[in-house]
C-alpha positions in Angstrom: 4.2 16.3 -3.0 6.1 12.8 -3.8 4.5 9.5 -2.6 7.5 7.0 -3.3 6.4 3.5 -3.3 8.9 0.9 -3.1 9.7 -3.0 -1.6 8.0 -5.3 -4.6 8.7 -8.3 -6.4 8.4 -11.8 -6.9 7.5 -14.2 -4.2 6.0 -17.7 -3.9 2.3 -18.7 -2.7 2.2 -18.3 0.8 5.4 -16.1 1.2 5.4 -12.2 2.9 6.3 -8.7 1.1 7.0 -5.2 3.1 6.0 -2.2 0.9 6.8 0.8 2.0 5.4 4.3 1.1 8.1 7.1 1.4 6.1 10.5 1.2 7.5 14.6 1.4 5.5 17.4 1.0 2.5 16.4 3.2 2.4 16.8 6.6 2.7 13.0 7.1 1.0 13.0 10.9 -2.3 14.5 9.8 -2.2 13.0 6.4 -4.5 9.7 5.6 -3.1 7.5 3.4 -4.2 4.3 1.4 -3.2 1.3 -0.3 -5.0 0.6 -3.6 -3.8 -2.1 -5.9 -4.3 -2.6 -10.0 -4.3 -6.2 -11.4 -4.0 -6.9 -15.0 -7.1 -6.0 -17.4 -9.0 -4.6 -13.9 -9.6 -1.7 -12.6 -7.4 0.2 -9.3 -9.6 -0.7 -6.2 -8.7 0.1 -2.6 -6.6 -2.6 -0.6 -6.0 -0.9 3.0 -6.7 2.6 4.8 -4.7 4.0 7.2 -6.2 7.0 9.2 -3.3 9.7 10.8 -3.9 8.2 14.4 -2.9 4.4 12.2 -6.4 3.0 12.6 -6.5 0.9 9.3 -9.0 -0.6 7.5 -8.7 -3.5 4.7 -10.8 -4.9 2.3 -12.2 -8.1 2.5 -9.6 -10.3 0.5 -6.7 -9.3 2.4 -8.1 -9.0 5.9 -5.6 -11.1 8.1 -3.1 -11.1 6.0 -2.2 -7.5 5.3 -1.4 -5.2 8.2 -0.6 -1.4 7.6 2.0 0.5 9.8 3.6 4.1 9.7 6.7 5.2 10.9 6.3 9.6 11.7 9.9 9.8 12.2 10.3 8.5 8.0 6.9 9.9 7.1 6.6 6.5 5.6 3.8 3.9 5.5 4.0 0.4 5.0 2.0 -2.6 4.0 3.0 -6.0 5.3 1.8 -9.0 3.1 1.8 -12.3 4.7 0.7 -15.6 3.0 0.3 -14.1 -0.4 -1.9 -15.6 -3.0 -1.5 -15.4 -6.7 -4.6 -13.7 -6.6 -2.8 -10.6 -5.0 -0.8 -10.4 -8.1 -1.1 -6.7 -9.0 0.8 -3.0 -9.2 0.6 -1.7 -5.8 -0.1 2.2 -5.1 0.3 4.6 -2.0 -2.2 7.3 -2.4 -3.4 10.0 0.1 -5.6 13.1 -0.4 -3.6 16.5 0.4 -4.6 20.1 -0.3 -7.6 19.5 -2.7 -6.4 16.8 -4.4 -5.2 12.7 -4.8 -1.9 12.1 -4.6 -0.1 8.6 -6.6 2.9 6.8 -6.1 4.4 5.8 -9.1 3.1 1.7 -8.3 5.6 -1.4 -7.4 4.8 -4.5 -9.3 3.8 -7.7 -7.2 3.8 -10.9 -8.4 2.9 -14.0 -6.3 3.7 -17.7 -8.3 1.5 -20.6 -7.4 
C-alpha cells in the first residue's frame, strides 16, 4: 500500500492549493480516505473525510473553503484549498484505513504568508 501525497507549497493569504492523494494497493472505490493535517508544536488532527460513495465531511475551520474530490479512474483523492489562512499553515497527510490497519502518506508541507 503507497498513499502518495503531493501538490504543496507556498501561497499568499487568501490564495487556493490542489493536493492530490495518489494511492495503489487499496482497492481505491471501496476504500475511505481522510485528510489530516500537522501544524508546528501540535498535534495531527483530521481536516476532511471522504467516504467511497465521495460524501465528505470537514472540520469546522475549513468548512467552505476545503472541498474533497476523487478521481476512480487515478485512484486519487484530492483536497482543494481556497482562501487560505496562515492558520492552515501545516504538513498535510492522506490517510485511509485498509486491511487492519492506517495507512500514511509521506505529508506535503503548506505554508500560507499573511
Amino acid at each position: 500500500v503507497q498513499l502518495q501525497a503531493s501538490g504543496g507549497g507556498l501561497v499568499q493569504a487568501g490564495g487556493s492549493l490542489r493536493l492530490s492523494c495518489r494511492t495503489s494497493g487499496i482497492n481505491f472505490r471501496i476504500a475511505a480516505m481522510n485528510w489530516y493535517r500537522q501544524a508546528p508544536e501540535k498535534q495531527r488532527d483530521l481536516v476532511a473525510s471522504v467516504t467511497s460513495g465521495g460524501s465528505a465531511d470537514f472540520v469546522d475551520s475549513v468548512k467552505g473553503r476545503f472541498t474533497v474530490s476523487r478521481d476512480y479512474a487515478r485512484n486519487t483523492m484530492y483536497l482543494q484549498m481556497n482562501n487560505l489562512k496562515p492558520d492552515d499553515t501545516a504538513v498535510y497527510y492522506c490517510n485511509t484505513f485498509w486491511r487492519g490497519r492506517e495507512w500514511w502518506g509521506q505529508g506535503t508541507q503548506v505554508t500560507v504568508s499573511p
